[in-house]
Backbone bond lengths (Angstrom), bond angles and torsions (degrees), N, CA, C in turn:
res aa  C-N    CA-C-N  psi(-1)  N-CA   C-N-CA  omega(-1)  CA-C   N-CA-C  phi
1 X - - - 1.438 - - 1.526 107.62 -
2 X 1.664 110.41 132.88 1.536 88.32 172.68 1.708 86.29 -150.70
3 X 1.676 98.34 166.25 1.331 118.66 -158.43 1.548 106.41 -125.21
4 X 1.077 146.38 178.02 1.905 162.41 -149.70 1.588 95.37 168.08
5 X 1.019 112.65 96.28 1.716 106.12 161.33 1.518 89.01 -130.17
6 X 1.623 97.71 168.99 1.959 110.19 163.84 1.139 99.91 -143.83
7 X 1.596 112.25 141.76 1.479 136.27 -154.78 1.534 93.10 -117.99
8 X 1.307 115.84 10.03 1.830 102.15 -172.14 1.304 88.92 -170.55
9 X 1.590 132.43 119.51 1.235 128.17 178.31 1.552 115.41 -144.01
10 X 1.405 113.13 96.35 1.667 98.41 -158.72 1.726 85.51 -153.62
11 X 1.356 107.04 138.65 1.101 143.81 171.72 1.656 131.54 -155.10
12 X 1.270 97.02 130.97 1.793 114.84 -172.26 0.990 103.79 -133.40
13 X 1.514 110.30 167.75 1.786 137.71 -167.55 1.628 93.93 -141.37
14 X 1.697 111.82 127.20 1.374 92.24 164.63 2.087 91.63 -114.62
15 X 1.214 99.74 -170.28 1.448 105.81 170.94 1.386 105.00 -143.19
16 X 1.615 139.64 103.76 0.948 136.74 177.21 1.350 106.00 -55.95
17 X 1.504 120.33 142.61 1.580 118.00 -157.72 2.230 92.32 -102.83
18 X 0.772 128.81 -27.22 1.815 145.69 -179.94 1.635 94.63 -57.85
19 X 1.766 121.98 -87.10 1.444 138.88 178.67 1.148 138.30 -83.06
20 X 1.720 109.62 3.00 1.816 143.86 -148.35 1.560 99.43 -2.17
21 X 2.047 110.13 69.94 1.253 125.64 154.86 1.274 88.01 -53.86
22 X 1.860 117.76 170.71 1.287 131.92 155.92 1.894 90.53 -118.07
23 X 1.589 96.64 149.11 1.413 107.31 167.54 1.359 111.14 -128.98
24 X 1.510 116.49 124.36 1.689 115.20 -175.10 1.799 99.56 -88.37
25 X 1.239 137.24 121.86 1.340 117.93 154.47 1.834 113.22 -118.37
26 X 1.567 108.62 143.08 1.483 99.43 -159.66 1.444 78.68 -140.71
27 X 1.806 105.08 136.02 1.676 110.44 173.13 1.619 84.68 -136.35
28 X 1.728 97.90 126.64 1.614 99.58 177.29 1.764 92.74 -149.64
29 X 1.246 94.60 160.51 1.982 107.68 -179.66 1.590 75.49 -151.53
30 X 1.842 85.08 129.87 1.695 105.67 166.67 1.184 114.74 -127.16
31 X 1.464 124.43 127.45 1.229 106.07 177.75 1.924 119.97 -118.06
32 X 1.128 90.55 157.33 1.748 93.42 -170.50 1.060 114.26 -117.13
33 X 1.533 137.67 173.52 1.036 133.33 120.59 1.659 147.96 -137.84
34 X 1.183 109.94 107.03 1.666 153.33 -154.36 1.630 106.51 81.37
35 X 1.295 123.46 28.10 1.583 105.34 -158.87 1.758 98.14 -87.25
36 X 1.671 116.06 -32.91 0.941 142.54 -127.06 1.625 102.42 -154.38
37 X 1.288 110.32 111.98 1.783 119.08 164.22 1.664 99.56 -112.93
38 X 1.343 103.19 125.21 1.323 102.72 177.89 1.605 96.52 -144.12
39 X 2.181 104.75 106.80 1.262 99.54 163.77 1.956 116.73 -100.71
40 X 1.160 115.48 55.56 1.199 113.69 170.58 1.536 103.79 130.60
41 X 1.447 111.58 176.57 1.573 118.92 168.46 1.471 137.39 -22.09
42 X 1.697 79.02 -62.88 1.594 103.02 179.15 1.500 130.06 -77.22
43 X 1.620 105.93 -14.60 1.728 125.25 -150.39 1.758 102.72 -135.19
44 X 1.438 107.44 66.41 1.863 110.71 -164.67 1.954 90.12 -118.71
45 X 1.520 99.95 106.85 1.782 91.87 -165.19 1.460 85.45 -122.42
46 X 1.144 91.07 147.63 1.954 112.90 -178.86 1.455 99.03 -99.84
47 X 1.592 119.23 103.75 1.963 121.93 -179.73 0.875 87.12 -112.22
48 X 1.986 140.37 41.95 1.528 113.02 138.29 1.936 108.48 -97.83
49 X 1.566 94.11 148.61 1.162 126.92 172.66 1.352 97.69 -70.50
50 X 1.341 153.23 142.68 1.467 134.86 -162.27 1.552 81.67 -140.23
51 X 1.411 140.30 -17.71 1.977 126.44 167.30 1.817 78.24 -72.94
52 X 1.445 138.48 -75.97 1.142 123.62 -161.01 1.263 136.89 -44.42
53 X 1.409 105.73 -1.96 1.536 102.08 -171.34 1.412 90.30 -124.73
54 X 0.975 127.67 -19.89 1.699 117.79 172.17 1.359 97.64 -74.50
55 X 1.283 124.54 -46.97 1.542 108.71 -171.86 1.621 120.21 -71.76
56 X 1.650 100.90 -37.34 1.719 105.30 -171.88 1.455 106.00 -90.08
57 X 0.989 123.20 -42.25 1.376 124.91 -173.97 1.546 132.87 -89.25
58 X 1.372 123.65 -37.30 1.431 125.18 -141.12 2.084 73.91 -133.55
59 X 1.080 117.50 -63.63 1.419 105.71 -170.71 1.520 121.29 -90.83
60 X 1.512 105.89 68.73 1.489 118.60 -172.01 1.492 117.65 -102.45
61 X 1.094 102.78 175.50 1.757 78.95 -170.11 1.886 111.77 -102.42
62 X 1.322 114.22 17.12 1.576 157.29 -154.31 1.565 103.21 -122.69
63 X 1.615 106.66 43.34 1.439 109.00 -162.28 1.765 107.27 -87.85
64 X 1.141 135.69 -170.09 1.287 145.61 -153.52 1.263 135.13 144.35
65 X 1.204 129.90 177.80 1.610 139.42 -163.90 1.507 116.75 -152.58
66 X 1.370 121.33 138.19 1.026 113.92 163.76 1.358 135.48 -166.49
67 X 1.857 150.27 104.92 1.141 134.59 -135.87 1.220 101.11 -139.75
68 X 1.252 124.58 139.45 1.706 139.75 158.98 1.918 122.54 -78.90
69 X 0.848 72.42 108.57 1.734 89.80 -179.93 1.734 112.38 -77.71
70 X 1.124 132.93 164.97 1.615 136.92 -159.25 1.695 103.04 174.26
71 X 1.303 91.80 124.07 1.681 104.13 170.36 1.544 110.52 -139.18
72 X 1.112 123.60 119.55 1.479 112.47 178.74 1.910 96.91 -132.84
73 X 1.586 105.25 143.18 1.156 101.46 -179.05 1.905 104.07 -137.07
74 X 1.137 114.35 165.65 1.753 119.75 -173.75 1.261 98.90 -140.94
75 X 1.945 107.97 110.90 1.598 103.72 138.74 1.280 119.18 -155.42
76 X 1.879 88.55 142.74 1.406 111.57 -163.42 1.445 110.08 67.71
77 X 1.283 139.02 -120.48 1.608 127.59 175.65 1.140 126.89 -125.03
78 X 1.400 92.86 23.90 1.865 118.80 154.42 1.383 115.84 -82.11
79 X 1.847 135.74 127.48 1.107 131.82 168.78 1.508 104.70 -122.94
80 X 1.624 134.49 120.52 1.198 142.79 -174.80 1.656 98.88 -107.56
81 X 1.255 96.04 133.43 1.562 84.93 168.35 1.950 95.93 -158.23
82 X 1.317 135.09 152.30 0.773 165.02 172.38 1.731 145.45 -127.11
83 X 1.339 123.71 151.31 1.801 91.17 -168.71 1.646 85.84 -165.54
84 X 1.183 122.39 139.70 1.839 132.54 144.41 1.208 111.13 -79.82
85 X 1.378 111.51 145.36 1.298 109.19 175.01 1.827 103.36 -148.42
86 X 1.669 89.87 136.87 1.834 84.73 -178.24 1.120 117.20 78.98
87 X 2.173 108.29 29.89 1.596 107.29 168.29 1.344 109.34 -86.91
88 X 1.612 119.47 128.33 1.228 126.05 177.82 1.537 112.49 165.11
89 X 1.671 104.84 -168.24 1.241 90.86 178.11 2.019 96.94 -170.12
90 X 1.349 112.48 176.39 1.361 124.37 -172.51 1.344 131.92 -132.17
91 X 1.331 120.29 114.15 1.444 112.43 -151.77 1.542 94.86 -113.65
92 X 1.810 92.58 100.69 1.593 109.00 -160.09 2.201 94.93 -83.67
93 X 1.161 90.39 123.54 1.908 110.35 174.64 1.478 100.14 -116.36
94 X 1.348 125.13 3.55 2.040 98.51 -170.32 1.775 76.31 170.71
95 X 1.455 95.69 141.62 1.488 125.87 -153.22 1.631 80.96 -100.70
């Protein structure tokens, strides 16, 4: 089983209004699991086997679905927010 979520996802553009520099600033945390070894900037290595994971993992015969839903809303200095998580299901053929 493996996962790609991001826990921090923010990106801006400014335009200095004087020299109209552009400035990119991007703050992101991704998280994986085994898809992705990443020791730094320079050192971002892909250790999936991609025949192994189509065959062992993703094209099994133990197939299924499943998605998390999220609604959050603000008014005035009320914030409601709500979420499902782990709607789905698995249509188990082989142990």
């Amino acid at each position: 089983m493996n996962d790609i979520s991001t826990a921090r996802n923010d990106l801006s553009i400014y335009t200095d209004s004087e020299i109209y520099e552009l400035t990119l600033t991007g703050d992101y945390q991704v998280n994986t699991s085994s898809l992705v070894e990443y020791n730094g900037l320079d050192d971002l290595n892909n250790v999936v086997d991609v025949d192994e994971l189509l065959r062992g993992q993703l094209l099994t015969k133990n197939q299924g679905i499943a998605l998390d839903l999220g609604a959050k809303i603000t008014l005035s200095d009320l914030t409601i927010a709500a979420s499902v998580l782990d709607l789905g299901f698995i249509n188990w053929k082989k142990k």
